[in-house]
C-alpha positions, -999 to +999 in steps of 0.1 A: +000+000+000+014+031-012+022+061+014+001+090+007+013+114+027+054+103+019+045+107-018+026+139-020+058+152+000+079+139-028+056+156-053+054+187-035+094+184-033+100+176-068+071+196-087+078+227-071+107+230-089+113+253-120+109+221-139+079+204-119+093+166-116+104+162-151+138+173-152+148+142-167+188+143-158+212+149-130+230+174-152+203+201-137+223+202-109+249+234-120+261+265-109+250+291-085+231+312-106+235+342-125+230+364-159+252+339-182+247+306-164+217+282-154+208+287-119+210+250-102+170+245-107+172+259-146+171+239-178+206+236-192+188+219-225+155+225-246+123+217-227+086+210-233+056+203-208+033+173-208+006+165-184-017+134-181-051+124-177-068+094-163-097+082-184-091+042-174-127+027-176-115+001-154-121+009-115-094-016-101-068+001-121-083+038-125-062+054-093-029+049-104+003+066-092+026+079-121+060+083-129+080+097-160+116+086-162+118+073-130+106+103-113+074+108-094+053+128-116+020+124-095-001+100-071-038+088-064-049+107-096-085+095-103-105+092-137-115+124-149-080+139-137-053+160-147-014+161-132+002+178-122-025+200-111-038+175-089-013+179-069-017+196-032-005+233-032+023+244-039+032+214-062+001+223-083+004+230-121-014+223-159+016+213-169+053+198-154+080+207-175+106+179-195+136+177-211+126+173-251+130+137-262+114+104-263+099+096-226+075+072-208+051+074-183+047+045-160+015+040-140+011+015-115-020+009-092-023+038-060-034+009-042-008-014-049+022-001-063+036-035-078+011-031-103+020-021-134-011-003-153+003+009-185+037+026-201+027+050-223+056+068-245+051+105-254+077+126-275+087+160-257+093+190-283+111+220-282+084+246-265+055+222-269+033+214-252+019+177-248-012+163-229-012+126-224-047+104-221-043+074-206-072+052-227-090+023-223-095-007-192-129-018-199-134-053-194-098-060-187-087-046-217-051-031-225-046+007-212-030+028-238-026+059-245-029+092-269-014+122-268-022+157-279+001+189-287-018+219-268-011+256-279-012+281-251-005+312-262-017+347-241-056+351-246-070+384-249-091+393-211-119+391-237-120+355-244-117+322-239-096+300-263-114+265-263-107+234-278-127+200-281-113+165-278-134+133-282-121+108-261-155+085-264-153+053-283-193+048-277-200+086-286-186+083-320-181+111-345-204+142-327-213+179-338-207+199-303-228+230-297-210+259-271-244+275-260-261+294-237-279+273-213-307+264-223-307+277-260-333+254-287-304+236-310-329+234-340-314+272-340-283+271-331-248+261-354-221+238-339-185+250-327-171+216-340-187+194-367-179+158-373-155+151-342-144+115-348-132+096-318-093+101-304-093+136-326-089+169-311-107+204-328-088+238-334-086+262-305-114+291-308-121+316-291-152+321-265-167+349-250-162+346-209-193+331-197-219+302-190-221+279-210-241+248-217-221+220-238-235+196-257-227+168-285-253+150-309-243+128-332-230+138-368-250+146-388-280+150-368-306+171-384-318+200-363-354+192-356-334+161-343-311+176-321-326+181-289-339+142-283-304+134-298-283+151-270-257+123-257-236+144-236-246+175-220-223+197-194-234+232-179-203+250-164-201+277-143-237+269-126-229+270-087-204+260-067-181+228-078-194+226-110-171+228-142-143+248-144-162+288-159-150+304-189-133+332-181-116+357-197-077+354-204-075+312-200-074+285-220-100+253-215-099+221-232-132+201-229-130+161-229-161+142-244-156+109-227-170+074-219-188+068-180-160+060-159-170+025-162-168+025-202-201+033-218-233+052-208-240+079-194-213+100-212-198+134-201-179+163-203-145+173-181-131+208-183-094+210-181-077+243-180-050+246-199-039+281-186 
């Protein structure tokens, strides 16, 4: 059985560095720092960020502890999750920062550690950054893993920049309607059209807000749309509910599978910045 508080203090020690837990070599151990050299928790090579996100439809093996490269990256992170950001204060962040290169997360059971759950390999660019889903479980199945690239560039105070993934195998290709709550979709026009299944939409922008979101299937005629609704997510509605859209952040919003695999489906907001 894994010790919770033991490995949150590692987190919290090895997150809340310039570069999170993922500084994936001694050599970040330099010189005292000053204006021409790293400082002993700088880079001293190119770096990216990655973080990763439990969507393991199998409850035995959906808490699972998680290293990359041999470091603790994060612990007891639940389906539905993001890390680092689960993470107690002041570890907490979207992202972790990581050398560039080819790396591998390893995730093993919170509840017992000598279970391996899954490697999944991601590539770390230059700048990039890279979110990791960890896929899959149903039934026993195999847990693997896809991987995004995530821009995050400054958003105008005025907007939101929002992105859709479809993580759903049972959804299926969807057309997914940004609205406010409420609104008849015989009227309204879908954000994203014809999401297939592991693809990812183009970032747009969102006026700050609440919002309700839902996803028909493709295709679906409007007179159809409204008994046609298979996922349907209201953020910013009282207190605990989805992250709001607010002005000045980024949001990515995960259609994906009952945490079991299946029905119902639903929605998770993830902030990207």
């Amino acid at each position: 059985m894994t010790n919770h508080p033991d490995m949150i203090r590692k987190m919290r020690v090895s997150n809340g560095v310039k570069l999170g837990a993922l500084c994936i070599a001694t050599a970040i151990i330099a010189a005292c720092s000053t204006t021409e050299a790293a400082g002993p928790l700088e880079p001293t090579g190119p770096t990216g960020r990655v973080r990763l996100v439990d969507l393991i439809t199998d409850a035995p093996r959906s808490r699972v502890n998680a290293s990359l490269e041999g470091l603790p990256f994060t612990v007891d992170l639940n389906y539905g999750g993001a890390a680092p950001a689960n993470l107690p204060a002041p570890a907490t962040a979207f992202y972790a920062a990581v050398y560039t290169g080819n790396r591998s997360f390893v995730l093993k059971r919170t509840a017992d550690t000598t279970v391996v759950v899954a490697t999944l390999p991601v590539t770390i660019a230059d700048g990039a950054d890279r979110t990791v889903y960890a896929i899959g479980g149903a039934g026993g199945s195999a847990v693997t893993g896809f991987v995004t690239t995530d821009e995050n560039p400054a958003a105008a105070t005025t907007v939101t920049r929002v992105r859709i993934v479809n993580m759903s195998p049972t959804a299926g290709a969807v057309d997914v309607f940004i609205t406010a709550i409420g609104v008849d979709l015989s009227n309204a026009t879908p954000r994203v059209t014809n999401l297939a299944y592991q693809s990812a939409s183009a970032y747009f922008p969102v006026t700050p807000g609440a919002y309700q979101i839902r996803a028909v299937p493709a295709g679906t005629a409007p007179a159809n749309r409204a008994a046609a609704v298979t996922i349907s997510l209201a953020s910013n509605v009282t207190p605990g509910t989805p992250l709001p859209f607010t002005g000045g952040t980024g949001r990515t919003v995960v259609l994906a599978d009952n945490s079991t695999g299946g029905t119902p489906l639903r929605a998770i907001v993830i902030a990207d910045r």
